[in-house]
MINUDO-399234 format. One line per field, with one value per residue (C-alpha): x, y, z; chain. Coordinates in steps of 0.001 Angstrom, whole numbers. Layout:
N
east = (X / ...) .
north = (Y / ...) .
up = (Z / ...) .
chain = (A / ...) .
***
This chain:
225
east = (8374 / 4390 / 3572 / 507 / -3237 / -3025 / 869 / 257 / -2821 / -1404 / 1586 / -719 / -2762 / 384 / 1500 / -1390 / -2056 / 1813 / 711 / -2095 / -384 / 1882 / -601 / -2260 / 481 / 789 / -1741 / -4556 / -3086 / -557 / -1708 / -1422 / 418 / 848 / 4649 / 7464 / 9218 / 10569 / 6794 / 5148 / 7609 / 5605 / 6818 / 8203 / 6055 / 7750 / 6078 / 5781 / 4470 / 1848 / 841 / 272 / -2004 / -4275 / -4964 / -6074 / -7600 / -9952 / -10980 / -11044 / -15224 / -15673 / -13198 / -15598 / -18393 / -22055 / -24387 / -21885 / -23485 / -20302 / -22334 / -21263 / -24778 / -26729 / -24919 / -26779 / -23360 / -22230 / -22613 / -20386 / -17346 / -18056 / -17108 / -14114 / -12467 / -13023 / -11898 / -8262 / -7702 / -5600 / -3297 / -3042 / -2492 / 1032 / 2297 / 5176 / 7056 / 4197 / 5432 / 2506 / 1328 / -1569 / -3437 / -6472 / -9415 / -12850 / -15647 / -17505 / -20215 / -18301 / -14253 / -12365 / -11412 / -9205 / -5505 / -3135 / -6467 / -7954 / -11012 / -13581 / -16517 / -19074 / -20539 / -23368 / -22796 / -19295 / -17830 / -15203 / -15206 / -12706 / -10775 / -7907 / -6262 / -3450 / -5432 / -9388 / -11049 / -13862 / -15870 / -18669 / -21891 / -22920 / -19647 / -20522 / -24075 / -21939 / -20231 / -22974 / -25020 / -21886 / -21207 / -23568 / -20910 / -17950 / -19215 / -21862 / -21752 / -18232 / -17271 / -18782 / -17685 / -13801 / -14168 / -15568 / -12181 / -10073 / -11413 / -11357 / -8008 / -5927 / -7341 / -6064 / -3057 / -2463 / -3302 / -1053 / 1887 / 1442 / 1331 / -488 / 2861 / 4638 / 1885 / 2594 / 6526 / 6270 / 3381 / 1196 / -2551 / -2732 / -996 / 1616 / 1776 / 4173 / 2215 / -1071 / 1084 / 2093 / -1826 / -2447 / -16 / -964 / -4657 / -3619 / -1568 / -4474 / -7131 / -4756 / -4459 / -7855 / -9122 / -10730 / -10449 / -9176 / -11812 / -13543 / -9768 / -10234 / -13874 / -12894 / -10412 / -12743 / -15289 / -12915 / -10726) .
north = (77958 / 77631 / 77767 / 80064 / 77782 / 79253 / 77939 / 74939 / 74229 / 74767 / 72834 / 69650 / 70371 / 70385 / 67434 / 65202 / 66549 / 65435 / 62340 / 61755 / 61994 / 59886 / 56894 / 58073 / 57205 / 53824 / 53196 / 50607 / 47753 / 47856 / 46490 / 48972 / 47755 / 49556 / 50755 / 51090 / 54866 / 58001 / 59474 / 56665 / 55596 / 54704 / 55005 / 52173 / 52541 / 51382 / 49541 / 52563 / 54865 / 51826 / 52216 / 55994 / 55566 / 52718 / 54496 / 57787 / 55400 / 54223 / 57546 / 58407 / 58232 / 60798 / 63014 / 63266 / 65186 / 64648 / 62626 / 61420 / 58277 / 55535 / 52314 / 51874 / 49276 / 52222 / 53958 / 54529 / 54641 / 51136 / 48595 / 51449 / 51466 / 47879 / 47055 / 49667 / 48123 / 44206 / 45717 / 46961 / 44238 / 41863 / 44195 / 45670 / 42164 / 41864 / 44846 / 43335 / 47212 / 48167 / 48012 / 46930 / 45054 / 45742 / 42565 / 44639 / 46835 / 46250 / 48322 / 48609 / 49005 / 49574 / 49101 / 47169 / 46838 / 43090 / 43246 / 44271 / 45955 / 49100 / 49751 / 52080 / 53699 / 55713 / 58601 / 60766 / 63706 / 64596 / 68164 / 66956 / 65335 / 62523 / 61583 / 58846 / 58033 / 55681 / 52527 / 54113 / 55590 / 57686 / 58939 / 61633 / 60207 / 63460 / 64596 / 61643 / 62728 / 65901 / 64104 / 62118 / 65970 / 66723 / 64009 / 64057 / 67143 / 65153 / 61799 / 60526 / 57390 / 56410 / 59753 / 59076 / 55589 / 57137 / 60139 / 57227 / 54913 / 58455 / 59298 / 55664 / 54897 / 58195 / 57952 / 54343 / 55877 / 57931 / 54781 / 52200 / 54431 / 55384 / 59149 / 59461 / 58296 / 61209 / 63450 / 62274 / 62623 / 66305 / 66959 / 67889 / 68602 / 67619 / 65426 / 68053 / 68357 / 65682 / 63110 / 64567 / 63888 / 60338 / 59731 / 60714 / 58751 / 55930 / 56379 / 56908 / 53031 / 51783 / 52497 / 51255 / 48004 / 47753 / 48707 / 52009 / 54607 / 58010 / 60539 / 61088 / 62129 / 65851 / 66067 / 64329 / 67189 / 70284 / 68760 / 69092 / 66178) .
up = (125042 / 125053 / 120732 / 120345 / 119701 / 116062 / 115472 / 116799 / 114985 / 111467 / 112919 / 113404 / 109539 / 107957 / 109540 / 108907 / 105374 / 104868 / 106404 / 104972 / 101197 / 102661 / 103272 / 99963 / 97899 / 99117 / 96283 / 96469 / 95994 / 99686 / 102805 / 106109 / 109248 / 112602 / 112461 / 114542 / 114344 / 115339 / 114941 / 116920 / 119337 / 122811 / 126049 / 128497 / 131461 / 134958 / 138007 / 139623 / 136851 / 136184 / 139730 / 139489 / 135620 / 137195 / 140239 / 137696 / 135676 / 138499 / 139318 / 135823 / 135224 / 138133 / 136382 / 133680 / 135455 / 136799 / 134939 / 132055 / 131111 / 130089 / 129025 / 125716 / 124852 / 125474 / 123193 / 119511 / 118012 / 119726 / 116352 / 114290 / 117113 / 118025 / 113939 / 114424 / 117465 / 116020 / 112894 / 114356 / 117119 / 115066 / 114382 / 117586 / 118607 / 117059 / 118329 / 120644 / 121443 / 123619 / 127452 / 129464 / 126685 / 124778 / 123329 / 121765 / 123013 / 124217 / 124347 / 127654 / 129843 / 133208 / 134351 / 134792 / 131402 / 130968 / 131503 / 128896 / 126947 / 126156 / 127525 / 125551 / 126702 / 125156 / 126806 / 127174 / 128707 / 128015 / 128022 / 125560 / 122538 / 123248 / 126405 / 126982 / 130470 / 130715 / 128751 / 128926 / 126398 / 126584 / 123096 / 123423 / 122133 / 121343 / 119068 / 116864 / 116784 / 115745 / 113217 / 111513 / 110907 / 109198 / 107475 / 103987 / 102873 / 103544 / 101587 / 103583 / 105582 / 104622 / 105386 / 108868 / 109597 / 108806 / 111090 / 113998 / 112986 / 113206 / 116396 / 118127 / 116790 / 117665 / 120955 / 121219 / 119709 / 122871 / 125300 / 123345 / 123307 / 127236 / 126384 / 129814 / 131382 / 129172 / 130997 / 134410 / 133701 / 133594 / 135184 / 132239 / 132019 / 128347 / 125327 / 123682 / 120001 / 119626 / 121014 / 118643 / 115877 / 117012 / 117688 / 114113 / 112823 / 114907 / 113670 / 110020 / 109827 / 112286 / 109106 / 107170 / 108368 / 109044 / 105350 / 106316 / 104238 / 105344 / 103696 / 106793 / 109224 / 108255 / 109050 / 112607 / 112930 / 111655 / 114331 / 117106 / 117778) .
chain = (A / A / A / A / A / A / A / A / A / A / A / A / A / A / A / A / A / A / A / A / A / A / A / A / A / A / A / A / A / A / A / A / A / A / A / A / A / A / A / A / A / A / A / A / A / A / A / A / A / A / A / A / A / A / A / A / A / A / A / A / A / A / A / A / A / A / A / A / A / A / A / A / A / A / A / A / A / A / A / A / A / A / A / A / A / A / A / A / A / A / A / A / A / A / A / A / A / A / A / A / A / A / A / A / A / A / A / A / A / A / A / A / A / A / A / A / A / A / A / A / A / A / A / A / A / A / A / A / A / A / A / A / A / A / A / A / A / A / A / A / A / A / A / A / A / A / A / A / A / A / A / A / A / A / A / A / A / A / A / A / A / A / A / A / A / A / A / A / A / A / A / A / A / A / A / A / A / A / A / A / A / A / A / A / A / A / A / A / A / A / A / A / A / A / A / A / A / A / A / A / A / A / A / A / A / A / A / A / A / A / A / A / A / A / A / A / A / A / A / A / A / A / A / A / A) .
***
C-alpha cells in the first residue's frame, strides 16, 4: 500500500518528536552512544550486492546532473562539516554490527573515498538537498546556505551548526546501515519511511555522542531534509 505524502509526513514528525523527547530526557549529565536496535538495525550486504552499490557509487557524481560542483575545499561550509565528521568518527569507529565495515567518514574533494569509509562531498549545484548512495554522501551547498538564512529564528549559530550535524549524520545514517542495499533489494527509487526513521534515529544518538545539541533537527526537517 503506497501511504499518501501528507500520512507519511506526520508519520515521520511524530516519530522524531517521540524521539527527540526521548534523547531529551536522558538529561545533561548522560553520555550518547550509537545503538544497536530494532529502529537502527543495518543491513548485511553480500559480495554480490557490494558489487552492484560500488559500481552505482562510481557513477554516482554523473547522477547528480550538469555542472554540480563536489569539491568539498571549495565549499564555504567545509570548516563547519569538517568539525561535524571529526566530531562523530570515534564513535562511528566502534561500531562492530556494520557489514562492510565502516571505520569513519571523510570529507572529499573527488572518489574514491578509503575503504570501509564514508565519503562526503559538498556540492554546488544540486537539485536536492541531500543525497546518499551505498557509502557517498553528497550535501547541497546551497540548502545550507538555506539553512544558515533561517537559522537566527531557530537560535542562531547553534541552531545552524545542529541542523549541519542533523543533516550530515542521518545521511551517514542511511550509508552505515546499507539502506541503499534495502533499495536495490526491491528495486526502489528512494529510502522508505522506515529507513527515514532509522536515519533519524541514527542522527539523533550520532549528536549525542558527539555533544551536539539537537535544537537545530526540526529546522533541518522544515528546510527539507
Amino acid at each position: 500500500m503506497v501511504l499518501p505524502v501528507s500520512y507519511v509526513c506526520r508519520a515521520r514528525r511524530l516519530a522524531s518528536l517521540l524521539l527527540f523527547l526521548a534523547v531529551s530526557a536522558c538529561g545533561a549529565g548522560s553520555h550518547g552512544q550509537l545503538t544497536v536496535g530494532d529502529k537502527n538495525a543495518n543491513l548485511t550486504v553480500n559480495f554480490s550486492e557490494k558489487k552492484a552499490l560500488e559500481k552505482m557509487e562510481a557513477n554516482s557524481f554523473a547522477d547528480l546532473g550538469p555542472g554540480v560542483d563536489c569539491a568539498s575545499s571549495r565549499s564555504p561550509y567545509y570548516n563547519d562539516i569538517a568539525w561535524i565528521v571529526d566530531r562523530i568518527n570515534p564513535a562511528l569507529a566502534l561500531r562492530t554490527d556494520i557489514l562492510p565495515p565502516v571505520h569513519g567518514a571523510q570529507l572529499l574533494d573527488n572518489p574514491p573515498r578509503s575503504d570501509n569509509r564514508i565519503g562526503v562531498y559538498l556540492c554546488s549545484g544540486m537539485s536536492a538537498n541531500a543525497y546518499t548512495i551505498y557509502r557517498s554522501v553528497y550535501l547541497s551547498n546551497d540548502f545550507m546556505a538555506k539553512l544558515k538564512t533561517a537559522s537566527p529564528a531557530w537560535g542562531g549559530n547553534e541552531a545552524f551548526i545542529s541542523a549541519l550535524a542533523f543533516v550530515a549524520y542521518h545521511e551517514m545514517g542511511h550509508a552505515a546501515l546499507n539502506h541503499s542495499a534495502g533499495k536495490l533489494r526491491v528495486g526502489a527509487q528512494q529510502f522508505d519511511l522506515p529507513q527515514e526513521l532509522q536515519a533519524d534515529q541514527f542522527a539523533y544518538d550520532a549528536m549525542a555522542a558527539a555533544g551536539i545539541g539537537l535544537n537545530g533537527s526540526e529546522m533541518a526537517k522544515a528546510a527539507g531534509i
